[in-house]
C-alpha atoms as a printed R data frame, in Angstrom:
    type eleno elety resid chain resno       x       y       z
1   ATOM     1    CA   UNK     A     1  -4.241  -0.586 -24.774
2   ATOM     2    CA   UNK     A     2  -7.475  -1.683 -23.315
3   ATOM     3    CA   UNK     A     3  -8.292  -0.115 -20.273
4   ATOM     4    CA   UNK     A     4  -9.305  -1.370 -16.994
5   ATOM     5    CA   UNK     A     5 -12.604  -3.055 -16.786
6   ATOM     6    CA   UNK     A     6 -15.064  -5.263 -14.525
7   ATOM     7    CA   UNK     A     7 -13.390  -8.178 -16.531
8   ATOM     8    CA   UNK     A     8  -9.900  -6.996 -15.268
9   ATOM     9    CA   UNK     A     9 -10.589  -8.271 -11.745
10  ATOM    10    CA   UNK     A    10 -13.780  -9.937 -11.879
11  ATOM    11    CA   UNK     A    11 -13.573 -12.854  -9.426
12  ATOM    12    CA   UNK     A    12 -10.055 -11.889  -8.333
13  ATOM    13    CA   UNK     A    13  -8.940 -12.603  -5.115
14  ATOM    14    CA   UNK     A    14  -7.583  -9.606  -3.150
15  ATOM    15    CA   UNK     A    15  -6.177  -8.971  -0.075
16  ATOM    16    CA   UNK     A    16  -5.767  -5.493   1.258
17  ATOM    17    CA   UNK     A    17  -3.730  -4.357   4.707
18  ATOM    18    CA   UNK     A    18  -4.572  -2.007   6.398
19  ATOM    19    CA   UNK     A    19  -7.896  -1.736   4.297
20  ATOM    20    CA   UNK     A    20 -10.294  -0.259   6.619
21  ATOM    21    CA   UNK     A    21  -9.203   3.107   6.253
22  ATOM    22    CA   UNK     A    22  -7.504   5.356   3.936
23  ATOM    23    CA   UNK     A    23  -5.849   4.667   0.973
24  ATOM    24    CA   UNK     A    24  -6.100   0.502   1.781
25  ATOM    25    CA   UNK     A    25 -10.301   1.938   1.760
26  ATOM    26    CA   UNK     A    26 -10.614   3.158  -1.329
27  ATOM    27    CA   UNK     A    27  -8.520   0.287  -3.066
28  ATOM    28    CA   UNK     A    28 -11.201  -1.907  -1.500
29  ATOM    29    CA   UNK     A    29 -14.089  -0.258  -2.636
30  ATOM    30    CA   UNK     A    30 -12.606   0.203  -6.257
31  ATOM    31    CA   UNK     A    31 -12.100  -3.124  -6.143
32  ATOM    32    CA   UNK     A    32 -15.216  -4.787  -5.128
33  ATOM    33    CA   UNK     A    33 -17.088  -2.312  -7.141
34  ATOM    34    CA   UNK     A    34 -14.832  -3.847 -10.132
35  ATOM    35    CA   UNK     A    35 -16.009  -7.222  -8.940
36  ATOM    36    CA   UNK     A    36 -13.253  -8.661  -7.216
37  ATOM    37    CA   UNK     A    37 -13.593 -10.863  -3.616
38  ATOM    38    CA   UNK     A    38 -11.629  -8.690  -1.484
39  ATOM    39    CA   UNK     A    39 -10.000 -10.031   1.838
40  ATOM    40    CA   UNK     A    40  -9.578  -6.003   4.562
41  ATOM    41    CA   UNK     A    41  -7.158  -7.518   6.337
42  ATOM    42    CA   UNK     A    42  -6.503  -4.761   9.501
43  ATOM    43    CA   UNK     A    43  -5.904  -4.599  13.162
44  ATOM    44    CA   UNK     A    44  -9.015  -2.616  13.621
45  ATOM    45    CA   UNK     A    45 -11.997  -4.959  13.397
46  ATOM    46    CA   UNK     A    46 -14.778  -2.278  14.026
47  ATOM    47    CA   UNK     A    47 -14.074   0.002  11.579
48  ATOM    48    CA   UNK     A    48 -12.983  -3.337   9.027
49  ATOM    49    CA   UNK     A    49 -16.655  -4.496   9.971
50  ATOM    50    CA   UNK     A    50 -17.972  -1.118   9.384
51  ATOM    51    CA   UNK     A    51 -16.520  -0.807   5.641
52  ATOM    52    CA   UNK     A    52 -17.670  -3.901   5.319
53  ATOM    53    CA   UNK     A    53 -21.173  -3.379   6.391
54  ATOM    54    CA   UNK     A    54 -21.783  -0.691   4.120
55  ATOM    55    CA   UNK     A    55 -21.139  -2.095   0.851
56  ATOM    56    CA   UNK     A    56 -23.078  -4.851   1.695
57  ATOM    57    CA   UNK     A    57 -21.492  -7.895  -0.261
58  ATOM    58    CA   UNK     A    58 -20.962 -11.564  -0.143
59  ATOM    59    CA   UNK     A    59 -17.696 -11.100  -1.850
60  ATOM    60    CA   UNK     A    60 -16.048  -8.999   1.236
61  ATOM    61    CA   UNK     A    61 -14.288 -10.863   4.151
62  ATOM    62    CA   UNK     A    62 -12.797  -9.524   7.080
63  ATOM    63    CA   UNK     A    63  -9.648 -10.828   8.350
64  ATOM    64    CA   UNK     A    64  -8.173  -9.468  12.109
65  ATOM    65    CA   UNK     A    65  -4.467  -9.358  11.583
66  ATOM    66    CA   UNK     A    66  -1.193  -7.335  13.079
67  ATOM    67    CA   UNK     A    67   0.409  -7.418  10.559
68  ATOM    68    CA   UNK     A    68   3.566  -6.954  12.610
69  ATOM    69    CA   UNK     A    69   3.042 -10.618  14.248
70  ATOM    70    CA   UNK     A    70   4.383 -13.241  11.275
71  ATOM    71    CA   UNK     A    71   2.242 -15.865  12.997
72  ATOM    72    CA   UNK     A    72  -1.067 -13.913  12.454
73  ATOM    73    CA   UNK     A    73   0.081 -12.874   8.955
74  ATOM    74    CA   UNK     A    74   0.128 -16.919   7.753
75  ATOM    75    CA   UNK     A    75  -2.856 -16.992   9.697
76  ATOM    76    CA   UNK     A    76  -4.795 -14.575   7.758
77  ATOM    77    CA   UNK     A    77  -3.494 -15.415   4.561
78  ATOM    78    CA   UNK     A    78  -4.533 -19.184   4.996
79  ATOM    79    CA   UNK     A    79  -8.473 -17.652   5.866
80  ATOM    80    CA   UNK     A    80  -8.718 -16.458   2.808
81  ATOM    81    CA   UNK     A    81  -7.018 -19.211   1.187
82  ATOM    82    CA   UNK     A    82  -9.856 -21.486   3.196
83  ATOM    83    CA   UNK     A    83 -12.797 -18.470   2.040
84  ATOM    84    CA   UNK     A    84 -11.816 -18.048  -1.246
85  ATOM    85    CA   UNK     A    85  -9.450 -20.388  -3.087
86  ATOM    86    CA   UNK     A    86  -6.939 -18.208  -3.355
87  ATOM    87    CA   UNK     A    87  -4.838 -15.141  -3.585
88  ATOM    88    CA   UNK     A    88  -4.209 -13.175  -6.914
89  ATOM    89    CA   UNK     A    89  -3.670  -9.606  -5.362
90  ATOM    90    CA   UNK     A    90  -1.825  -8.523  -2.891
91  ATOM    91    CA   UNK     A    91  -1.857  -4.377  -1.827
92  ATOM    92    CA   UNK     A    92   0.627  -4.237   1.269
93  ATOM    93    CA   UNK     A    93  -1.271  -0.620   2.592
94  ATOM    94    CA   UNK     A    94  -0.909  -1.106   6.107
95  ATOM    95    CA   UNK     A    95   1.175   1.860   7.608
96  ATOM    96    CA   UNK     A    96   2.232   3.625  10.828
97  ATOM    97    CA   UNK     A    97   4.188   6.848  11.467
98  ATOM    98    CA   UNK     A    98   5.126   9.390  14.144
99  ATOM    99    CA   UNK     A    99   7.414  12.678  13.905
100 ATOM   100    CA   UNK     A   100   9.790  13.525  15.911
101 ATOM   101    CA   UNK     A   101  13.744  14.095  15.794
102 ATOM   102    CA   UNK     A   102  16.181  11.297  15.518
103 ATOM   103    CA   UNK     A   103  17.271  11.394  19.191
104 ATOM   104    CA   UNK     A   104  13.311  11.585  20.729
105 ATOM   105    CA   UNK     A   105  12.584   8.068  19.313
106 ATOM   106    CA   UNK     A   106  12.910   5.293  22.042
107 ATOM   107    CA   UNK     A   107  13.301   1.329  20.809
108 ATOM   108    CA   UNK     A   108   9.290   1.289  21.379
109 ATOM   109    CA   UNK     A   109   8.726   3.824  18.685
110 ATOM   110    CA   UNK     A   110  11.594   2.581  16.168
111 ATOM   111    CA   UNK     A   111  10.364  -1.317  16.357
112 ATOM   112    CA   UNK     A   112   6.626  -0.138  15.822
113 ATOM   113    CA   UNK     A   113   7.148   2.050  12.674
114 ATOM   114    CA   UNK     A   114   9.360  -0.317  11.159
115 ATOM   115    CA   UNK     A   115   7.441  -3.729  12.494
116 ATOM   116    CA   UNK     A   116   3.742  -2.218  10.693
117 ATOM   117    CA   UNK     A   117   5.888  -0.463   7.552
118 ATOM   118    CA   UNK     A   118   8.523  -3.443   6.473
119 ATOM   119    CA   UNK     A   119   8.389  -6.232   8.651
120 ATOM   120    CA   UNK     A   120   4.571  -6.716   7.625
121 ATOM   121    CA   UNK     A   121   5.466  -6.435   4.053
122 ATOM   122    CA   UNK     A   122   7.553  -9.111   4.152
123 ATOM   123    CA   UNK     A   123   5.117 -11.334   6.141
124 ATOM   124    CA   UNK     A   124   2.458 -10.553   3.696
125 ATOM   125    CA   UNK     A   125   4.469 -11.264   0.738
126 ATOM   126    CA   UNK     A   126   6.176 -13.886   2.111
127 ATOM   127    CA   UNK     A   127   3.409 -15.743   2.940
128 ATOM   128    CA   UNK     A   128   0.992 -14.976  -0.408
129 ATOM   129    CA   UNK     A   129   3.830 -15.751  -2.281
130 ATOM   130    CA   UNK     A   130   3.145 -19.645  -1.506
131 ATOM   131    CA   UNK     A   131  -0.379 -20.123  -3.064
132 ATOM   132    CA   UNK     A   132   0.502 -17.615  -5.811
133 ATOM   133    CA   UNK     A   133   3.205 -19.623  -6.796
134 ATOM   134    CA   UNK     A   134   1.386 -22.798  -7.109
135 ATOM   135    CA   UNK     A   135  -1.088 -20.754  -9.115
136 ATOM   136    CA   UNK     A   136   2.229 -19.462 -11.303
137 ATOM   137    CA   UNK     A   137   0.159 -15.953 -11.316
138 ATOM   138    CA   UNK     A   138  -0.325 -13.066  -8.929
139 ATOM   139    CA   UNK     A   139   0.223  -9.333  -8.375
140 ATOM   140    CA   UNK     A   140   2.056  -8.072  -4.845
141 ATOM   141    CA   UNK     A   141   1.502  -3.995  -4.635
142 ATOM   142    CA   UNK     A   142   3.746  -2.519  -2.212
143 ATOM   143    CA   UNK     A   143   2.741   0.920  -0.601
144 ATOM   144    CA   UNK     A   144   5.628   2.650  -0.345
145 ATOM   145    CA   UNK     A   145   6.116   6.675  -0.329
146 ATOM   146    CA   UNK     A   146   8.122   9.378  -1.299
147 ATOM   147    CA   UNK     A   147  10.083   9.204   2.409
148 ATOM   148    CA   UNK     A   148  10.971   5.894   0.246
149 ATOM   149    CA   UNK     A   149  12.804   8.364  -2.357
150 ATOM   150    CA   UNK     A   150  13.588  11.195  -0.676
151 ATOM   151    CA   UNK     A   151  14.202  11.563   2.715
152 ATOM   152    CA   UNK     A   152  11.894  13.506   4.772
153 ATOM   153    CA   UNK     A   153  12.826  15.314   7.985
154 ATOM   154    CA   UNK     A   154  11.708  14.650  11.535
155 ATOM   155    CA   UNK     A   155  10.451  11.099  10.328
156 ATOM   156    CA   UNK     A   156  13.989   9.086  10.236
157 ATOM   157    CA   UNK     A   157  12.535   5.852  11.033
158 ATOM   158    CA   UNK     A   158   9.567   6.026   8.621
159 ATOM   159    CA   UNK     A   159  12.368   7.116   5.816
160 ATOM   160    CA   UNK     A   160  14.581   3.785   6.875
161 ATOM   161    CA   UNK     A   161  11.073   1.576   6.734
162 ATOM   162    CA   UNK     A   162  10.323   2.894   3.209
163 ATOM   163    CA   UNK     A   163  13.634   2.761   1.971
164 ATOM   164    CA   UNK     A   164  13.016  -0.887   2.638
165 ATOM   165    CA   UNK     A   165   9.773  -1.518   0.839
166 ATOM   166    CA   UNK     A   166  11.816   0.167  -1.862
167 ATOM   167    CA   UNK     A   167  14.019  -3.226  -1.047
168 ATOM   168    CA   UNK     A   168  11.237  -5.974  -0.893
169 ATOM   169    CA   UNK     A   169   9.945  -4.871  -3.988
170 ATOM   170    CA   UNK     A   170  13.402  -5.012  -6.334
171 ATOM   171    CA   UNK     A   171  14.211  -8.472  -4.551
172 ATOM   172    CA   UNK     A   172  11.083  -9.993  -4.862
173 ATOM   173    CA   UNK     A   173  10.364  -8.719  -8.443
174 ATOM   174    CA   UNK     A   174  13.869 -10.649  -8.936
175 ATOM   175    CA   UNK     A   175  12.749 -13.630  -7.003
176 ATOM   176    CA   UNK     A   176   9.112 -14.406  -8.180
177 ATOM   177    CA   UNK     A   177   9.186 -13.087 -11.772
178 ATOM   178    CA   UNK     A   178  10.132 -16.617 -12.943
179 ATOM   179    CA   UNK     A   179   6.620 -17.468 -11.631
180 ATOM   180    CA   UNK     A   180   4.682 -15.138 -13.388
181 ATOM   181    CA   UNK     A   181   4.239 -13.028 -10.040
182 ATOM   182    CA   UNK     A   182   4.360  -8.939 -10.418
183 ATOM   183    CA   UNK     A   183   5.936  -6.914  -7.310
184 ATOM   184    CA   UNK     A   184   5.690  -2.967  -7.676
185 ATOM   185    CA   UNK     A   185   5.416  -0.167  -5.327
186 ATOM   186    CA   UNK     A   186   3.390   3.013  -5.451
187 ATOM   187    CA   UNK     A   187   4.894   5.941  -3.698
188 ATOM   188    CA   UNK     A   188   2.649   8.055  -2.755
189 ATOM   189    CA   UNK     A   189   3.303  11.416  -0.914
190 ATOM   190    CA   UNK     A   190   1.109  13.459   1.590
191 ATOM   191    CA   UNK     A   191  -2.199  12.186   0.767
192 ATOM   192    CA   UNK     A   192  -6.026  13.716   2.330
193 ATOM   193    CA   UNK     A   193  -6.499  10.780   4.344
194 ATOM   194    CA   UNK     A   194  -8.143  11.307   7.926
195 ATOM   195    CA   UNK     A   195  -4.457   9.829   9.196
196 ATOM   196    CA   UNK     A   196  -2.446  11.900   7.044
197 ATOM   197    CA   UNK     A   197  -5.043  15.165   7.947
198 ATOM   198    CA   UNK     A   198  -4.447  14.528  11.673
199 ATOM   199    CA   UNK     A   199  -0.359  13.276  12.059
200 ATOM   200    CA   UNK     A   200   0.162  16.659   9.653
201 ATOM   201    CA   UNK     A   201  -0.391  20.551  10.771
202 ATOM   202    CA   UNK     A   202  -1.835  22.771   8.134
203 ATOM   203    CA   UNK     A   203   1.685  24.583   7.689
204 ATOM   204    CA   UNK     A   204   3.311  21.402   7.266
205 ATOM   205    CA   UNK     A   205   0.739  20.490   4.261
206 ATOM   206    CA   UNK     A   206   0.755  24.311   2.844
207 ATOM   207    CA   UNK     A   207   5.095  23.718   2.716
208 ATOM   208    CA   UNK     A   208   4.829  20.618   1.011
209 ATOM   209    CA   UNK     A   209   1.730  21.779  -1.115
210 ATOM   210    CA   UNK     A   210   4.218  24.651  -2.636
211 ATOM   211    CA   UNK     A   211   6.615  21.667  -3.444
212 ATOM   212    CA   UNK     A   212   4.611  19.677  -5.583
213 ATOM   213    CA   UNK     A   213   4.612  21.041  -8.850
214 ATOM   214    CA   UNK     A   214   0.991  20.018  -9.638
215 ATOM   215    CA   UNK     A   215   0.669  22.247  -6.653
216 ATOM   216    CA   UNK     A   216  -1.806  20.337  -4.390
217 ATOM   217    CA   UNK     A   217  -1.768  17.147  -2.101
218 ATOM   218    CA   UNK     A   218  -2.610  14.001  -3.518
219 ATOM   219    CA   UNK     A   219  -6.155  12.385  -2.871
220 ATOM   220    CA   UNK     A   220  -7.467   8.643  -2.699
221 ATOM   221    CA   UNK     A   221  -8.385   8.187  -5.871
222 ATOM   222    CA   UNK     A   222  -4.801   9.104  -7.330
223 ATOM   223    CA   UNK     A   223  -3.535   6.190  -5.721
224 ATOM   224    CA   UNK     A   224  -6.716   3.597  -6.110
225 ATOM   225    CA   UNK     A   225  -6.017   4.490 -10.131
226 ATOM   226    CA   UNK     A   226  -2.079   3.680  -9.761
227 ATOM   227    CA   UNK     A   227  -2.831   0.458  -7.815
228 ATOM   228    CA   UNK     A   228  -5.503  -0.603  -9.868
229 ATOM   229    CA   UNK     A   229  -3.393   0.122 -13.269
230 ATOM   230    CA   UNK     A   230   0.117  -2.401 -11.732
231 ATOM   231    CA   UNK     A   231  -3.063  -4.604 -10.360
232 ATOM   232    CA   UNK     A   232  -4.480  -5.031 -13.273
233 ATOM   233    CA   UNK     A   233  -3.888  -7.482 -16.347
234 ATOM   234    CA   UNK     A   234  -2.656  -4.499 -18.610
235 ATOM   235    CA   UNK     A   235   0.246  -4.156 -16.285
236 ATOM   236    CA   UNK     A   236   1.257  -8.362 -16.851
237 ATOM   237    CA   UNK     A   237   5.173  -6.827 -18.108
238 ATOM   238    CA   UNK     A   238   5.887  -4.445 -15.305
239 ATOM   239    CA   UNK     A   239   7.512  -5.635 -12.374
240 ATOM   240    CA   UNK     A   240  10.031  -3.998 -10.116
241 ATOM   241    CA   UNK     A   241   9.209  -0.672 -10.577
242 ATOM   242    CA   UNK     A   242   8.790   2.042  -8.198
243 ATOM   243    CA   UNK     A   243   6.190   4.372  -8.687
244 ATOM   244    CA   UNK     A   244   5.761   7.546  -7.622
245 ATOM   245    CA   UNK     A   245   2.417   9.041  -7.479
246 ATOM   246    CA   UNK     A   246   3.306  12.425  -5.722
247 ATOM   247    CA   UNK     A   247   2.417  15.429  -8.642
248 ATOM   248    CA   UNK     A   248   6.300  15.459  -9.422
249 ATOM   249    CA   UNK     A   249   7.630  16.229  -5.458
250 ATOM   250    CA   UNK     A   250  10.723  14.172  -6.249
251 ATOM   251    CA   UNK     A   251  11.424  15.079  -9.515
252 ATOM   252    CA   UNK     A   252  12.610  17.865  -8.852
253 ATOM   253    CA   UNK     A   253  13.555  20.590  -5.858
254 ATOM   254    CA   UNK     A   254  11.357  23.885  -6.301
255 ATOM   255    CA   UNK     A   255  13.522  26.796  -5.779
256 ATOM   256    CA   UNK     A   256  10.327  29.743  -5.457
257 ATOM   257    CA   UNK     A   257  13.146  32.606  -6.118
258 ATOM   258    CA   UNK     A   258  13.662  31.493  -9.551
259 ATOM   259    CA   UNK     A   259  10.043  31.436 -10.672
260 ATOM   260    CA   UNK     A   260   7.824  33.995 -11.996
């Protein structure tokens, strides 16, 4: 198999939510560094404008977009459109979550974590799915996570919102294969983000440290690679498959006592 190159995405169109920090960060830097025009679509326009700023290339846009708001989402989608041509890539990375036990959540906090998580993956793929299939091409990468898999505690919305991403991408894999259009999800689990360092407590990321049985937390990269791979042209027959990228935490349930 040939492996991924400048020509896998050179003058690819990509748009990335939630791109100006975190994982959606480094799938936009991989990207443009691999030549691709690369749309950071994200509520937060300083620090978008700041990412953008420092790599310091005509092939990066910045689109403002809550991506909770369907209206905005067609209205991003068409600047790009108007920018660049088109859309072949789509990485839904936008994400929100809060802990907390099932009866502490008000309607405020379950409508937020499910608008940013699912509702804006649909928007997004709803509405990229209309160029792409004029184009009879394109790639929609769904963010998902292992609360997607496996529930997690203290997190029940998050869990449900997953669980649904887990939906979008089956159904639309169904939906838009006939036009040539991949849909996949990458589940990560806790990555070292600076959101993921700050929403977690060091115990929290020691406990689920000991349940990974790579036996650390997953970084950046780990996921750019695994988007980049069901991104790329190598990856044209895979659609509808849920990835996880989590060093084997739901695989399996580590039972300590047992082990040498």
């Amino acid at each position: 198999m040939d492996a991924i190159t400048q020509n896998s995405f050179q003058d690819q169109v990509a748009i990335i939510t939630g791109g100006a920090s975190g994982i959606g960060e480094g799938i936009v830097q991989a990207l443009v560094n691999l030549g691709a025009r690369v749309a950071i679509a994200d509520v937060d326009r300083s620090t978008a404008e700041s990412l953008a700023a420092s790599m310091a290339s005509p092939n990066v846009m910045i689109t403002e977009v809550d991506v909770s708001r369907s209206d905005q989402v067609a209205r991003s989608v068409n600047e790009v459109v108007e920018r660049f041509g088109r859309v072949d890539i789509l990485v839904n990375s936008a994400g929100w979550n809060v802990f907390m036990n099932p009866e502490d959540y008000t309607d405020e906090y379950w409508q937020k974590v499910r608008s940013i998580n699912l509702d804006g993956t649909w928007y997004f793929s709803q509405a990229v799915a209309v160029p792409m299939r004029k184009q009879r091409r394109g790639k929609i990468v769904n963010i998902g996570s292992s609360a997607g898999i496996r529930a997690n505690p203290h997190q029940a919305p998050y869990v449900v919102s997953k669980h649904g991403v887990v939906g979008i991408t089956r159904a639309l894999a169904a939906d838009l294969g006939p036009f040539q259009i991949n849909v996949n999800c990458v589940c990560p689990a806790t990555v070292e983000t600076p959101l993921g360092l700050k929403s977690t407590t060091p115990e929290f990321r020691a406990r689920m440290t000991e349940q990974i049985p790579l036996g650390r937390l997953g970084k950046v990269s780990d996921m750019v690679n695994a988007v980049l791979f069901v991104a790329s042209p190598q990856a044209d027959f895979i659609t509808g498959v849920v990835l996880p990228v989590d060093g084997g935490l739901t695989c399996c349930r580590r039972a300590h006592h047992w082990e040498s």
